[in-house]
Kinemage of the C-alpha trace (Angstrom):
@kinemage 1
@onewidth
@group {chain A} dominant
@subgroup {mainchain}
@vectorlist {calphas} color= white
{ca unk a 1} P 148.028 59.136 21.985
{ca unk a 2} L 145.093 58.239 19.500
{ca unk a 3} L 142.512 58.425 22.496
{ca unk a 4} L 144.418 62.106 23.436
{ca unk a 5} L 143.747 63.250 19.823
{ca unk a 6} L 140.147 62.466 20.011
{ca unk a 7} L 139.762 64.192 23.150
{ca unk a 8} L 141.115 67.499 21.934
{ca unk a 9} L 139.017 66.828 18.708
{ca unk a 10} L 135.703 66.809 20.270
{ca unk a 11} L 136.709 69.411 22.759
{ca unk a 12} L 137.568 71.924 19.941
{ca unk a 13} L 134.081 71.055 17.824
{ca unk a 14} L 132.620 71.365 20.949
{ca unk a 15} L 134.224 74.628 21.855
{ca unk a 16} L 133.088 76.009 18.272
{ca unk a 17} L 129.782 75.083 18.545
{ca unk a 18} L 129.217 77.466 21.794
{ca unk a 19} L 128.310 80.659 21.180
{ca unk a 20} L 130.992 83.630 22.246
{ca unk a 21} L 128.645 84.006 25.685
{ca unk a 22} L 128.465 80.450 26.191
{ca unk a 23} L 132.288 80.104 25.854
{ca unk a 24} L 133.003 82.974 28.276
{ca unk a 25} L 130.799 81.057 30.606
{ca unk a 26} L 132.417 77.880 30.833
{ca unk a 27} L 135.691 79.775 30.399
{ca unk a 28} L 135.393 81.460 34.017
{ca unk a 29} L 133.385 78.736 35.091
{ca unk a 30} L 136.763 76.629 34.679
{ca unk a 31} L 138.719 78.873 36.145
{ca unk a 32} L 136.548 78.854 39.295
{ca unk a 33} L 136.381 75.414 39.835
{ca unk a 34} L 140.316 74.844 38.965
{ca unk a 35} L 140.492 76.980 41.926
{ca unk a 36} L 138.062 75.309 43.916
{ca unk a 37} L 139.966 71.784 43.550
{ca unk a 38} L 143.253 73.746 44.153
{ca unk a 39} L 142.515 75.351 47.396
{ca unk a 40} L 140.898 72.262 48.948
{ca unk a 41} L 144.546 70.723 48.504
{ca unk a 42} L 145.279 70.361 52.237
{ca unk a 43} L 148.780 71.694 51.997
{ca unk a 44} L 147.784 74.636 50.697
{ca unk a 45} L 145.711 75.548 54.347
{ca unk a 46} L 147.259 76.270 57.339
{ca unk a 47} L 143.723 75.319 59.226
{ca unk a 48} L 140.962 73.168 57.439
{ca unk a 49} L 138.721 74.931 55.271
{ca unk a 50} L 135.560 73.837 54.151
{ca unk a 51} L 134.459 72.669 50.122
{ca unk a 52} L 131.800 75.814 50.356
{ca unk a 53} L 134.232 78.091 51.492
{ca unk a 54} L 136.804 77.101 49.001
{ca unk a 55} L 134.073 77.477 46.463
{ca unk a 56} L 133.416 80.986 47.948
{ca unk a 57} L 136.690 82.076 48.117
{ca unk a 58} L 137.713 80.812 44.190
{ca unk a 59} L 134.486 82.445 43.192
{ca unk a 60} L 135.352 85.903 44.818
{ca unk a 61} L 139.002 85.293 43.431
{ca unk a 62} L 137.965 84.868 39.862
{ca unk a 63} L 135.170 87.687 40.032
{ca unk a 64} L 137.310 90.075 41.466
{ca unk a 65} L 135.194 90.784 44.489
{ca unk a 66} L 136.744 90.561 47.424
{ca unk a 67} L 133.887 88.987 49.679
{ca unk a 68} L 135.316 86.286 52.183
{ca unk a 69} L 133.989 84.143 54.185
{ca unk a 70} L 137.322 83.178 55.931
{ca unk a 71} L 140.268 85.124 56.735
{ca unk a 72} L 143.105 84.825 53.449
{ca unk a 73} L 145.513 85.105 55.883
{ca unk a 74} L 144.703 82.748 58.611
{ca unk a 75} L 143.158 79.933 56.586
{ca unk a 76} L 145.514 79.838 53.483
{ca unk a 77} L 149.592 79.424 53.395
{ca unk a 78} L 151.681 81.475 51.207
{ca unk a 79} L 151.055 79.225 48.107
{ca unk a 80} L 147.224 79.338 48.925
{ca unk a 81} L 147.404 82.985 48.922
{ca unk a 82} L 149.172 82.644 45.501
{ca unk a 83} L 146.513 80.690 43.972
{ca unk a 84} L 144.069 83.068 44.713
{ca unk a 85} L 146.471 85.769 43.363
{ca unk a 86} L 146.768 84.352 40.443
{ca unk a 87} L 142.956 83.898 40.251
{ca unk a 88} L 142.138 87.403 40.747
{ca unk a 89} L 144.535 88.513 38.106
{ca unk a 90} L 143.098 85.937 35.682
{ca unk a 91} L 139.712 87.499 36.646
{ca unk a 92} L 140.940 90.888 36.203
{ca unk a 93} L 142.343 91.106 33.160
{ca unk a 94} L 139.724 88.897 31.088
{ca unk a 95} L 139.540 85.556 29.696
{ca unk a 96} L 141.838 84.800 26.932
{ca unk a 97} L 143.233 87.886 27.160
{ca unk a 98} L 146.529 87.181 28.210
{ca unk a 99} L 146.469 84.243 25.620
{ca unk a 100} L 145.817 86.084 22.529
{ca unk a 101} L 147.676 88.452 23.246
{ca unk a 102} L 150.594 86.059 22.774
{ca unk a 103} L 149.023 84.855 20.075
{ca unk a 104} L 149.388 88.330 17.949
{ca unk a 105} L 152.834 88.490 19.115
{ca unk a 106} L 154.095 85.828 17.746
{ca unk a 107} L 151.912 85.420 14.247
{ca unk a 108} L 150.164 89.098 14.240
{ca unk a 109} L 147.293 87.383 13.659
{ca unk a 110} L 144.127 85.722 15.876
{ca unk a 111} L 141.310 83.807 14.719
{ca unk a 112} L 137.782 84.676 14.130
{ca unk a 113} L 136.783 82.620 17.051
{ca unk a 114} L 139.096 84.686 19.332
{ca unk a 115} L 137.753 87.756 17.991
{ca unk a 116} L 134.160 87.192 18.476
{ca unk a 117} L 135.360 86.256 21.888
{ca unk a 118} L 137.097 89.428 22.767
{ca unk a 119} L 134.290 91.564 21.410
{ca unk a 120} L 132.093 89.926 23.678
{ca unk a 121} L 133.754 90.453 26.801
{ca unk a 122} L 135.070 93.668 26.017
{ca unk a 123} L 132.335 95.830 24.598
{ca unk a 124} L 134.828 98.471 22.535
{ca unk a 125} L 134.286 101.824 20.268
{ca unk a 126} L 134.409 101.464 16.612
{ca unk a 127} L 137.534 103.597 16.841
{ca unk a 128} L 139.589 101.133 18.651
{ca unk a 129} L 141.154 97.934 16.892
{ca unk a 130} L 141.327 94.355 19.026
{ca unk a 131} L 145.221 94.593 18.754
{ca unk a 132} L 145.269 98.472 19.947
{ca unk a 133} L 143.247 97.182 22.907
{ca unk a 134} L 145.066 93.910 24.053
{ca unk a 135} L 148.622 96.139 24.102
{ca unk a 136} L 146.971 98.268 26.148
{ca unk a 137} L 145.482 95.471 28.248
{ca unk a 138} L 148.804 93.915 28.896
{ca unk a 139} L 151.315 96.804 29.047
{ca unk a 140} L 149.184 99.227 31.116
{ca unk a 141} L 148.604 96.274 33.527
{ca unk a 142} L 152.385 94.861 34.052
{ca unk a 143} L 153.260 98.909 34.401
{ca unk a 144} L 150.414 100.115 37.038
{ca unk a 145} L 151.106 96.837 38.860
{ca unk a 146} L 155.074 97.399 39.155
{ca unk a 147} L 154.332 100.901 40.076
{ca unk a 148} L 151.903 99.561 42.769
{ca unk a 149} L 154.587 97.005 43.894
{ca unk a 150} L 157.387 100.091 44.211
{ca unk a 151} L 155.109 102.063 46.465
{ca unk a 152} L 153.668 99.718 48.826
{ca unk a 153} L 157.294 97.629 49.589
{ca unk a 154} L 158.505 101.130 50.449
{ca unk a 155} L 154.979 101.839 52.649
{ca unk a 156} L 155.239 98.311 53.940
{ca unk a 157} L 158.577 98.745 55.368
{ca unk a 158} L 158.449 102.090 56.639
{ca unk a 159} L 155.607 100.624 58.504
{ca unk a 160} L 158.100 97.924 60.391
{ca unk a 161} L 157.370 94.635 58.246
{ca unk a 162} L 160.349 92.506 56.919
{ca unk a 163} L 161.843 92.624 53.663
{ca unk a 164} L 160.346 89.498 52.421
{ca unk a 165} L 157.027 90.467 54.547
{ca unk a 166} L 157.002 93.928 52.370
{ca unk a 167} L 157.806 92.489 49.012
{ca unk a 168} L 154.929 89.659 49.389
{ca unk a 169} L 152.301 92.084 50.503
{ca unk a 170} L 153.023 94.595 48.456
{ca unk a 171} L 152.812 91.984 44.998
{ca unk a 172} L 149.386 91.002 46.216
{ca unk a 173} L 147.909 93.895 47.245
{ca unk a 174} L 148.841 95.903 44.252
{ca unk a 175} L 147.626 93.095 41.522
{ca unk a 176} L 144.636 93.156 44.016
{ca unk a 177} L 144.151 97.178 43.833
{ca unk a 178} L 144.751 97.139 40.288
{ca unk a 179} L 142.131 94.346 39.146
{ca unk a 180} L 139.518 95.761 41.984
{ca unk a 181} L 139.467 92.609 43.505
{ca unk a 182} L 139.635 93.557 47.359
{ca unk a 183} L 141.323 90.530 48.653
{ca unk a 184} L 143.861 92.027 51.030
{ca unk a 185} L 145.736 89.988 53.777
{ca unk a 186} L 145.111 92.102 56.463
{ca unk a 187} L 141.973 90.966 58.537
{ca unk a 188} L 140.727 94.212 59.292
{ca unk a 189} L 141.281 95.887 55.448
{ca unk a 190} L 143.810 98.968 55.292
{ca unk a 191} L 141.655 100.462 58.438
{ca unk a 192} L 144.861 100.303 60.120
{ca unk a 193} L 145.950 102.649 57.411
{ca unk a 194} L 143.314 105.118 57.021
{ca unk a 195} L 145.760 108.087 57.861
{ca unk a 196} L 148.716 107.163 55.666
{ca unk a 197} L 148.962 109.085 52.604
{ca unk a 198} L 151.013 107.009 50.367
{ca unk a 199} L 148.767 103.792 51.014
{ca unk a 200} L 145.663 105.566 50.428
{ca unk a 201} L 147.464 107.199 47.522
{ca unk a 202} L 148.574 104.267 46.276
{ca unk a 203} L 145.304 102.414 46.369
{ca unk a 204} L 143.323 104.899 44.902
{ca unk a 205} L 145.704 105.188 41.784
{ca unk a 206} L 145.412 101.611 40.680
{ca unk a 207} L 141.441 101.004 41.310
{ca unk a 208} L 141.083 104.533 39.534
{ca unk a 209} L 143.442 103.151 36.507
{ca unk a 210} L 142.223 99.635 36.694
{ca unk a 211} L 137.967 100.667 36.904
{ca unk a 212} L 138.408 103.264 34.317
{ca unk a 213} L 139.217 100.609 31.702
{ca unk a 214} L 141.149 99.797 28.980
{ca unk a 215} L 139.176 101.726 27.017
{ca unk a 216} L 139.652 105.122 28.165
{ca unk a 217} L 143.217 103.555 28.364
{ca unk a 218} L 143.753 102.864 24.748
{ca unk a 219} L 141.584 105.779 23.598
{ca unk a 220} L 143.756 108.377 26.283
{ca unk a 221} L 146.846 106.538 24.755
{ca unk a 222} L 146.296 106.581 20.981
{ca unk a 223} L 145.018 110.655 21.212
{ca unk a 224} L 148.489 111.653 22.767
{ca unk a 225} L 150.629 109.227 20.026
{ca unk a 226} L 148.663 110.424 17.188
{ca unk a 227} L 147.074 113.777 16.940
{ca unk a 228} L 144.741 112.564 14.065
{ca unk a 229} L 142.921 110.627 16.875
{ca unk a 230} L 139.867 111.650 19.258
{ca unk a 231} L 138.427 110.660 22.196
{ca unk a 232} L 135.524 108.925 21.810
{ca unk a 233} L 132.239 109.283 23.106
{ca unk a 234} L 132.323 106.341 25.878
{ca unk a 235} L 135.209 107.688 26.996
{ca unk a 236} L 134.236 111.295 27.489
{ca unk a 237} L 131.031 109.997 29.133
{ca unk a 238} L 133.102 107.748 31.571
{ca unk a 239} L 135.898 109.933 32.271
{ca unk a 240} L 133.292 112.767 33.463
{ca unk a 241} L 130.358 110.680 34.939
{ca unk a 242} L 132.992 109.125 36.853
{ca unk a 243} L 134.292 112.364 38.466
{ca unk a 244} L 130.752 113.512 39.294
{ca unk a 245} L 130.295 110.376 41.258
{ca unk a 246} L 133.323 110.148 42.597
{ca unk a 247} L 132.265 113.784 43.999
{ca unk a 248} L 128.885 112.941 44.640
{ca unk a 249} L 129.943 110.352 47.171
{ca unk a 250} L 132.941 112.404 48.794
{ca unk a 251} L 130.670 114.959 49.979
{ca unk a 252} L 127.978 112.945 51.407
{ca unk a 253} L 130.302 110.790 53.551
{ca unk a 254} L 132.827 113.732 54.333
{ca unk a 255} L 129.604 115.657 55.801
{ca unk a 256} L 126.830 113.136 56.265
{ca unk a 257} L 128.447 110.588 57.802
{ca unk a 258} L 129.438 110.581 61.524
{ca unk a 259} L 131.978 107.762 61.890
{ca unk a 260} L 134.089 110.060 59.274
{ca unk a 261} L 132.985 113.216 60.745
{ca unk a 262} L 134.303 112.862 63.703
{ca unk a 263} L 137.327 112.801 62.364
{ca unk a 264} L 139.650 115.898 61.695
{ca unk a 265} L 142.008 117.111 59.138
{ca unk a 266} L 143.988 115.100 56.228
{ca unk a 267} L 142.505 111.683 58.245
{ca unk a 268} L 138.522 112.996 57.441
{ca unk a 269} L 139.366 113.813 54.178
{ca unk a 270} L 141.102 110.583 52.960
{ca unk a 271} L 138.439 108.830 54.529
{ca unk a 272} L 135.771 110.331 53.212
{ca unk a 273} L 137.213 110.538 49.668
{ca unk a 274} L 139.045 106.254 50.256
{ca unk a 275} L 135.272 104.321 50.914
{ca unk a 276} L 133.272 107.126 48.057
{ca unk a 277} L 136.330 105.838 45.711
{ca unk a 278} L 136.555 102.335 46.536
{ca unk a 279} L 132.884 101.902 46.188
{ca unk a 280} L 132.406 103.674 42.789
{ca unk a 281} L 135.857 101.776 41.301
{ca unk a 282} L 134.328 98.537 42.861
{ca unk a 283} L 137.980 98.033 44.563
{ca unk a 284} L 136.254 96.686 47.701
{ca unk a 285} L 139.313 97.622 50.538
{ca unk a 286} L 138.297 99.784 53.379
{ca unk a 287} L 139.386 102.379 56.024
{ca unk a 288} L 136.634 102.528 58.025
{ca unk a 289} L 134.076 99.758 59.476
{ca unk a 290} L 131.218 100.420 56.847
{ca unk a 291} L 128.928 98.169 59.360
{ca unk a 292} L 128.797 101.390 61.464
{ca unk a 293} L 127.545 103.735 58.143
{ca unk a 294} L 124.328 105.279 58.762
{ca unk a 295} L 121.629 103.677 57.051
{ca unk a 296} L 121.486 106.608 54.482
{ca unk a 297} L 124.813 106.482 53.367
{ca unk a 298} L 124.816 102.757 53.339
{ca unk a 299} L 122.382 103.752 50.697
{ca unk a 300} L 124.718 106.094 49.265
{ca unk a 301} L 127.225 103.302 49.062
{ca unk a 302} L 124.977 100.740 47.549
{ca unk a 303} L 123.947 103.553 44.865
{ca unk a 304} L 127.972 103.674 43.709
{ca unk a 305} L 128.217 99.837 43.852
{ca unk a 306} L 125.391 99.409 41.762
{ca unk a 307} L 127.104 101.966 39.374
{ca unk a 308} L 129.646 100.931 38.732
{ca unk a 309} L 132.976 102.349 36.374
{ca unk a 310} L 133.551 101.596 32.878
{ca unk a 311} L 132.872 98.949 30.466
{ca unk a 312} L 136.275 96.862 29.509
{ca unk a 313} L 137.927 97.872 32.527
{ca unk a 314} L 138.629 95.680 35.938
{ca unk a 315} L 135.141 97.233 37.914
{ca unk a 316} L 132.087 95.467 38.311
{ca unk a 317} L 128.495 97.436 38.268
{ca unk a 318} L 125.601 98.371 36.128
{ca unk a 319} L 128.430 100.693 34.394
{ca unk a 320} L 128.407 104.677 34.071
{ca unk a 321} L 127.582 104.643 30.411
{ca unk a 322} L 124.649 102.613 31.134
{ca unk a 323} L 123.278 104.437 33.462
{ca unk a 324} L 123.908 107.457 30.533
{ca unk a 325} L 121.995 105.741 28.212
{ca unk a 326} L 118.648 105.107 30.473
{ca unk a 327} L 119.358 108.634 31.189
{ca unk a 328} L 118.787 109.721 28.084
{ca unk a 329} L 116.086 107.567 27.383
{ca unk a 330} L 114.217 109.101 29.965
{ca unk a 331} L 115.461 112.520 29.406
{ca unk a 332} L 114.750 111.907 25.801
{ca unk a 333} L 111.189 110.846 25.757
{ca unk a 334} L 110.162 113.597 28.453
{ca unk a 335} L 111.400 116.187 26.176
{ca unk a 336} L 109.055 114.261 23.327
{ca unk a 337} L 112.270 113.554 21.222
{ca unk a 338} L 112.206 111.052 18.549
{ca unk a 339} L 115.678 110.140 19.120
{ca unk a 340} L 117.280 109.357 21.776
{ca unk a 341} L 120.394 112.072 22.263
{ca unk a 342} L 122.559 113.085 25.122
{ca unk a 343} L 125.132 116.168 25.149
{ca unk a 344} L 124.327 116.744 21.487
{ca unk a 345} L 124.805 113.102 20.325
{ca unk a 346} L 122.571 110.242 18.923
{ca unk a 347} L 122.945 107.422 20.827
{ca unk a 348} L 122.211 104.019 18.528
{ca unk a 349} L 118.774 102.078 19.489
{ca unk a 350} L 121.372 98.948 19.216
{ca unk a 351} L 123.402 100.282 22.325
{ca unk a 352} L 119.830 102.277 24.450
{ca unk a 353} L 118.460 97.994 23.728
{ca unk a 354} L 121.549 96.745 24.921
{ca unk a 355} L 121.609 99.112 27.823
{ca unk a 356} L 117.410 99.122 29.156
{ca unk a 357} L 118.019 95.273 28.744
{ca unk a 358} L 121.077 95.230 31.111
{ca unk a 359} L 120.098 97.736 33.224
{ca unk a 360} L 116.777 95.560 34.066
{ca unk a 361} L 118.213 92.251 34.256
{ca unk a 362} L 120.861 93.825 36.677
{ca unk a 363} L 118.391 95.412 39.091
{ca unk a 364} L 116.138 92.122 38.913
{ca unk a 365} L 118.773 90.099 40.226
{ca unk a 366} L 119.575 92.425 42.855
{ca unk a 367} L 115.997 92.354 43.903
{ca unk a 368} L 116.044 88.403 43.635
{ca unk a 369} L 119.089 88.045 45.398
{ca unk a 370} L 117.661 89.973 48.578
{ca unk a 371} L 114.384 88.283 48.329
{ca unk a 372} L 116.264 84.647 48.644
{ca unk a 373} L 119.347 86.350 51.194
{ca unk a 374} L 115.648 87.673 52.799
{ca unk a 375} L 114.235 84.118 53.672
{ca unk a 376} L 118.147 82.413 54.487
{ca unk a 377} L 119.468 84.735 56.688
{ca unk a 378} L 118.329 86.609 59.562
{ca unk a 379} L 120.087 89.799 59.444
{ca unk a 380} L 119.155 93.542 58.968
{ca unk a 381} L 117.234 94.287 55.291
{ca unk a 382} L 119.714 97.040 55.030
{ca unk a 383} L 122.578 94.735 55.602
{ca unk a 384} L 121.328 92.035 53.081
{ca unk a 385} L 120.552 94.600 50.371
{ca unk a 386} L 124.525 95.674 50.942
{ca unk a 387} L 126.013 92.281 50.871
{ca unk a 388} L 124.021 91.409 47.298
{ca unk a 389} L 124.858 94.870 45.986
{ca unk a 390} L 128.620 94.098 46.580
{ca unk a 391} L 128.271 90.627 45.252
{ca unk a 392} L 126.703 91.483 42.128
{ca unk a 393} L 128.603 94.716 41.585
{ca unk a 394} L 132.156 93.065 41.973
{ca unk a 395} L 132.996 95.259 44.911
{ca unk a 396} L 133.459 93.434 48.500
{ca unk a 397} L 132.301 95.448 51.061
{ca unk a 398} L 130.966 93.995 53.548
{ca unk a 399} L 129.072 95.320 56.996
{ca unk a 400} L 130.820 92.602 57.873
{ca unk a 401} L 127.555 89.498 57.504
{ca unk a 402} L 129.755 87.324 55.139
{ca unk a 403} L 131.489 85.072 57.257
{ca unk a 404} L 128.130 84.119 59.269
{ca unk a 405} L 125.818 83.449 56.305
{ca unk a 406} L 124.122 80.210 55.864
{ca unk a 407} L 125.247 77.736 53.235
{ca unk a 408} L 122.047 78.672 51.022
{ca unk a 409} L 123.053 82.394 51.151
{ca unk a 410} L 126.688 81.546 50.325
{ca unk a 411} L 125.653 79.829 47.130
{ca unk a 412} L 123.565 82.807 46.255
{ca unk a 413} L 126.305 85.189 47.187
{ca unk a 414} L 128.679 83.086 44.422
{ca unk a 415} L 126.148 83.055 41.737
{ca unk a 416} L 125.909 86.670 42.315
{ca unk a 417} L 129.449 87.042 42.160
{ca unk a 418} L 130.161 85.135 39.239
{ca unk a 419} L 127.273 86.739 36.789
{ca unk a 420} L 128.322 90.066 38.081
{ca unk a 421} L 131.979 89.275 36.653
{ca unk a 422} L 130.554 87.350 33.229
{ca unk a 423} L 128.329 90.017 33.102
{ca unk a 424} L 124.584 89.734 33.332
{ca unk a 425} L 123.390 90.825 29.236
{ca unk a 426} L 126.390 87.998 28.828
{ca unk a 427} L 125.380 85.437 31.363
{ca unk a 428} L 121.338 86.115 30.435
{ca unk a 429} L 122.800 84.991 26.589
{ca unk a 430} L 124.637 81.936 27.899
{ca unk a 431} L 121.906 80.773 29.260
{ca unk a 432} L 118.574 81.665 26.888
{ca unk a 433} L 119.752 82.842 23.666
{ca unk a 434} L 118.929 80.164 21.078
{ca unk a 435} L 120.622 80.143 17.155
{ca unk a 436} L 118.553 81.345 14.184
{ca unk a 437} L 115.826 82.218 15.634
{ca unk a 438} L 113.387 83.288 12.990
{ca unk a 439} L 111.571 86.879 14.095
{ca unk a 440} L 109.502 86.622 11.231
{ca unk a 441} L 107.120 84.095 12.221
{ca unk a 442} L 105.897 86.406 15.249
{ca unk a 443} L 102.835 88.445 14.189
{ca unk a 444} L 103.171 92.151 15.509
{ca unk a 445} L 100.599 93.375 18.238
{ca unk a 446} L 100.339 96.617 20.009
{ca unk a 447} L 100.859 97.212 23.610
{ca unk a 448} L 99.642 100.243 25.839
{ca unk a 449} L 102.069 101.210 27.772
């Protein structure tokens, strides 16, 4: 017992002594490997699965991607494909979330250390309070989810499956809509289902409500409850940029591209509007074999993966509201404007730093990840760019090179997956930031630039 105490003592200093970043990092870090070790449990495979894949497959779980490397179905039995279930929706709805939210239930209050912690991972408004936000978090996720469940047992069984077939599939691939993880246990995606409304429908709902984010959530909820309240800013900016993408993307691969073109009526159209919306919520399912896209709107794709949705929410990506703020830096300094504004608003220097640094660390890594994917594998440079795009962006598409990649570009793949879900500005702090560091010692110099 004495030797138990001391354990949980020096775990706890320990755990105090890591900065919020560093905590998040060996928080999902845990997670993943829990899964690992849990998946290589032999009764949990129907046919042996290798330690990599395992690794891969927790990795993609926890991150909410949706890459595989072996089929879900095939490889894992029902309480494999529970695991990763259960790893998805850990990954989904944030570390500690579901934990302190308990927490306030049952004392109303949560530590500093939990706070600092939340604020990390969730970068929120001033408007919105922690415990406004983890409600939100929790309720809106049980309700989309049960809603999700409702609709695909009843498309499920109208499609011939058994009852306990219908009710299985339908509680994974809702939780797996909703979080934007893409895990789905049909080999081939939903492109089985590309012409069936309420599927599509269904889908699309719970990536939309999941990748928006809790923000817009909470912010949506508190302006119809109280009529004092008003949207914020972020959530004006994410709520429209996300339409114009959304639209940006339906009309290039509803006219542009020929596997969809060739298609007629109500099929074209959900198509079209099904791969622009799962790439630009980060869901990762698909309707349509994107290794067949047209270079070009493979480009198009990778442009919405990189994207993104919204901060706080379930998607992966750059994010829309920082690709608002290097926007407006640009927009800004071309118009010889000595402060950075966009639609009639200052935006902080703290959030333009935060977003320049983020959105340069995120395309460096992209670039890094294809140079090393480059020299591994030998597939198409269009194909490579893709996979590390959906790695690092959360989303799981594939052109369908996953399975086949070496060993070397399946380790890259992970690390890609799991910065894109810790986030990169996050992970980059985890790794490199160092406490009280003094600024002042550094003598200013002047750079042309």
């Amino acid at each position: 017992m004495s030797l138990i105490k001391t354990f949980s003592g020096k775990y706890l200093r320990f755990k105090l002594g890591l900065t919020p970043q560093q905590n998040l990092f060996y928080g999902f870090l845990s997670y993943v490997l829990m899964g690992t070790v849990l998946l290589s449990i032999p009764w949990l495979q129907k046919t042996p699965v290798a330690f990599i894949d395992n690794l891969f497959i927790s990795t993609s779980a926890v991150s909410t991607t949706g890459l595989v490397t072996v089929s879900i179905f095939d490889s894992y039995t029902t309480f494999g494909q529970l695991i990763i279930m259960i790893l998805f929706q850990l990954g989904g709805i944030g570390y500690l979330t579901f934990t302190t939210f308990m927490i306030l239930s049952t004392t109303q209050k949560i530590t500093h250390w939990h706070q600092n912690l939340l604020k990390t991972e969730f970068t929120l408004p001033v408007t919105i309070r922690i415990k406004d936000f983890l409600k939100s978090v929790i309720f809106f996720t049980l309700f989309m989810e049960i809603i999700g469940v409702v609709l695909f047992y009843i498309a499920f069984k109208a499609d011939g499956m058994t009852t306990g077939e219908s009710i299985w599939s339908a509680i994974f691939h809702s939780i797996s809509a909703f979080c934007t993880a893409g895990f789905s246990l049909f080999n081939s995606g939903f492109v089985d289902y590309s012409n069936n409304v309420l599927i599509n429908t269904t889908i699309s709902i719970l990536a939309i409500a999941g990748s928006l984010g809790f923000i817009v959530v909470t912010d949506f909820t508190l302006f119809f409850k109280k009529k004092s309240h008003r949207l914020s800013f972020t959530t004006k900016i994410v709520f429209y940029g996300f339409l114009l993408l959304l639209f940006f993307g339906f009309i290039f691969f509803f006219f542009f591209e020929p596997t969809i073109s060739a298609l007629y009526g109500r099929e074209r159209v959900l198509t079209a509007f099904f791969q622009s919306m799962s790439a630009m919520t980060t869901v990762g399912f698909n309707t349509i074999d994107f290794g067949a896209f047209l270079l070009p709107m493979l480009l198009v794709s990778i442009f919405l993966m990189y994207i993104g949705a919204s901060p706080s929410g379930t998607a992966g990506g750059m994010k829309i509201t920082t690709l608002t703020a290097v926007w407006a830096i640009m927009k800004s300094r071309l118009q010889n404007k000595k402060r950075i504004t966009f639609l009639g608003k200052v935006i902080p220097y703290e959030r333009l730093y935060i977003a320049t640094s983020s959105f340069i660390f995120y395309t460096s890594l992209i670039a890094i990840g294809t140079f090393v994917l480059s020299f591994s594998e030998q597939f198409e440079f269009d194909r490579i760019l893709f996979e590390v795009a959906s790695a690092l962006g959360t989303v799981g598409i594939s052109t369908g090179i996953t399975g086949d990649l070496t060993t070397i570009g399946k380790i890259t793949v992970i690390i890609l997956m799991f910065i894109g879900r810790l986030g990169v500005l996050t992970f980059g702090l985890a790794i490199w930031a160092r406490k009280n560091d003094n600024e002042d010692q550094f003598l200013e110099a002047d750079l042309a630039v």
